[in-house]
Structures are given as C-alpha cells and as structure tokens.
C-alpha positions as MATLAB code, in Angstrom:
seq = 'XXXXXXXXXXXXXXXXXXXXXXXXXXXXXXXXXXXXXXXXXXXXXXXXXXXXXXXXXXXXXXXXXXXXXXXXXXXXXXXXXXXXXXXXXXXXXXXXXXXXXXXXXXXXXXXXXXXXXXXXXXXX';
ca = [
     -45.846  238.366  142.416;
     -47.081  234.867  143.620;
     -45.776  232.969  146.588;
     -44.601  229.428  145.663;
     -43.870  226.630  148.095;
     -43.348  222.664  147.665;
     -44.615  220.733  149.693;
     -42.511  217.177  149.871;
     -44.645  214.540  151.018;
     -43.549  210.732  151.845;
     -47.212  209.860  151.240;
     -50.027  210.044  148.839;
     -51.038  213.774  149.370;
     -54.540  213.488  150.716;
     -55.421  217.519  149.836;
     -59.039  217.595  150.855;
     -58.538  216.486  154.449;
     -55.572  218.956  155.136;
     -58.304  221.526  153.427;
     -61.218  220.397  155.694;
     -59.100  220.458  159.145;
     -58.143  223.634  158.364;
     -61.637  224.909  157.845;
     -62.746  223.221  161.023;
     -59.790  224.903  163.018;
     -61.091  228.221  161.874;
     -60.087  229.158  158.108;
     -62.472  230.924  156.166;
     -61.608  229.500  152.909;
     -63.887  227.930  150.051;
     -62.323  224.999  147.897;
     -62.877  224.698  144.151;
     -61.977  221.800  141.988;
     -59.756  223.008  139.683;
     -59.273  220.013  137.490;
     -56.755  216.786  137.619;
     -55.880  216.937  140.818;
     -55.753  220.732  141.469;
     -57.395  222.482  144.254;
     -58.395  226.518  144.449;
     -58.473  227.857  147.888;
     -61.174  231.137  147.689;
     -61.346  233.718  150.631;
     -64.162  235.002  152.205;
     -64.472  237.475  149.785;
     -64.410  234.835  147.081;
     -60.973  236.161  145.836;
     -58.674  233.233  144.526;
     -55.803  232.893  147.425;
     -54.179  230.041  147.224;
     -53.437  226.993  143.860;
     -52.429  223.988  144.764;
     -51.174  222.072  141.561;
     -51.852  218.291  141.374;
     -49.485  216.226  143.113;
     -46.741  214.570  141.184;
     -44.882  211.422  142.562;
     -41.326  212.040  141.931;
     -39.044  208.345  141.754;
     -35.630  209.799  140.918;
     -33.154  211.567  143.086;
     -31.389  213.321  140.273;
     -34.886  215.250  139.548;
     -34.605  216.420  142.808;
     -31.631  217.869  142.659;
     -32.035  218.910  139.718;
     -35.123  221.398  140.657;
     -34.235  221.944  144.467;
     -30.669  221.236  144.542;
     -28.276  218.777  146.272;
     -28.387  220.166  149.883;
     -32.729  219.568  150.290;
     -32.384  216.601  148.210;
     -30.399  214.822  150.521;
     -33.068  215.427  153.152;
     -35.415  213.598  151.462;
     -35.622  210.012  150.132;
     -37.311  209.388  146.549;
     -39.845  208.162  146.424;
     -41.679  211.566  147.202;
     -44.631  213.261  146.121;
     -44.336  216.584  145.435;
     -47.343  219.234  146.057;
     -46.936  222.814  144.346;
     -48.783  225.722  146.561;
     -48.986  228.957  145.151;
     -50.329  232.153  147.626;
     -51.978  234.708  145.053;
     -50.336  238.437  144.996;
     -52.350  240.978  146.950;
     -54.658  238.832  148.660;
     -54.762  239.002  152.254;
     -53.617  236.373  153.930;
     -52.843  234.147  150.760;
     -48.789  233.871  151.412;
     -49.447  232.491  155.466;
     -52.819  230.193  154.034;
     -50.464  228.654  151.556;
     -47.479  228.322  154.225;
     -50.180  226.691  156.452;
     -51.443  224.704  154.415;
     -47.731  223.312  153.064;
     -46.787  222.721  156.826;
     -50.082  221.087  157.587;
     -49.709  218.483  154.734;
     -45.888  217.753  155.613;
     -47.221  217.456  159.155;
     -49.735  214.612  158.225;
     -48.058  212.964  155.396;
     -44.672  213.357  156.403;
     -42.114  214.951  154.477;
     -40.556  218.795  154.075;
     -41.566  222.291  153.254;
     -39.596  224.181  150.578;
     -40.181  227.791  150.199;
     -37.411  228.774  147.333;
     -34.028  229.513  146.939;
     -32.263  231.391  150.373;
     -32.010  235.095  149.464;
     -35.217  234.846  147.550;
     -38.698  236.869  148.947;
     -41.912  234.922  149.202;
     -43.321  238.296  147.539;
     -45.195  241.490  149.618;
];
C-alpha cells in the first residue's frame, strides 16, 4: 500500500530545489525525470521511494472541497497549486522522505500538508 500526501502550495511548486536542499542536508536520494512535470525520488539502493505527480494549479474552491472536504478547504485560499507525493510500499524510509519532502515544499512555498482522511493509515 502506497503513502499519499498533498502538498498545497500558494506558489509555483519549484520541485527540484526542495529535492536539491534535501540532498545537501543529508538525503541519499537520486531524482529521475519522470515526464510532464513528475519527479521519481530513488534510494540508495536505486529502489523507487517516493512519486511526485506534476503540480496542478487548482482556481476553484468547490474542487477543493470537493476532493479534501470543507473543513481543509477553508484553510486554504484558491488559487493553490496542488503537489501529489506518493511514498512507495516496503521501501525504507519512503513514507518519512515523502512527509519530508511535502513539509519542506509547504515550508518554502507556503501553503499546507494533507496526509488523508482522519482515521485513515499512511500504510506499514
């Protein structure tokens, strides 16, 4: 089972500089161009931990609530981008690399973290 989180961002994600500070703070991860957008986050054992989807800019409240739900989308204003992270299953590491790199991004860009429904694991 994957690990999802949102990352909602008030500005243009900028995914490659979130990437390369965390690399030069001391994470062992290789990035991969994964087409349109999309960034794969490799371990050092050149496992696939972490996708993160191409950002999409999202203009309308009601699409907010409609995928997160009233309550987080009143915490955030529209226009907002919106940055999918998913931590691969039964990679070491993956789910707290993909929570890292969500709360880096939100910390840069400004924004919130969503990491599903209350009640609902993040997976093993």
């Amino acid at each position: 089972m994957t690990s999802d989180i949102v990352a909602l961002v008030r500005h243009q994600p900028d995914i490659s500089t979130v990437i390369e500070g965390m690399i030069a703070f001391g994470e062992s991860l290789e990035p991969y161009d994964a087409g349109d957008g999309a960034v794969h986050l490799c371990d050092s054992g050149g496992r696939l931990a972490v996708s993160i989807e191409t950002p999409q800019l999202v203009q309308v409240r009601g699409e907010l609530e409609r995928l997160l739900g009233p309550e987080l989308a009143d915490r955030v204003r529209v226009p907002i981008w919106w940055v999918e992270v998913r931590a691969a299953a039964g990679v070491p590491d993956a789910a707290r690399i993909a929570r890292r790199f969500a709360d880096d991004m939100v910390h840069w860009q400004g924004g919130t973290v969503w990491a599903g429904p209350p009640g609902v694991e993040e997976g093993p």
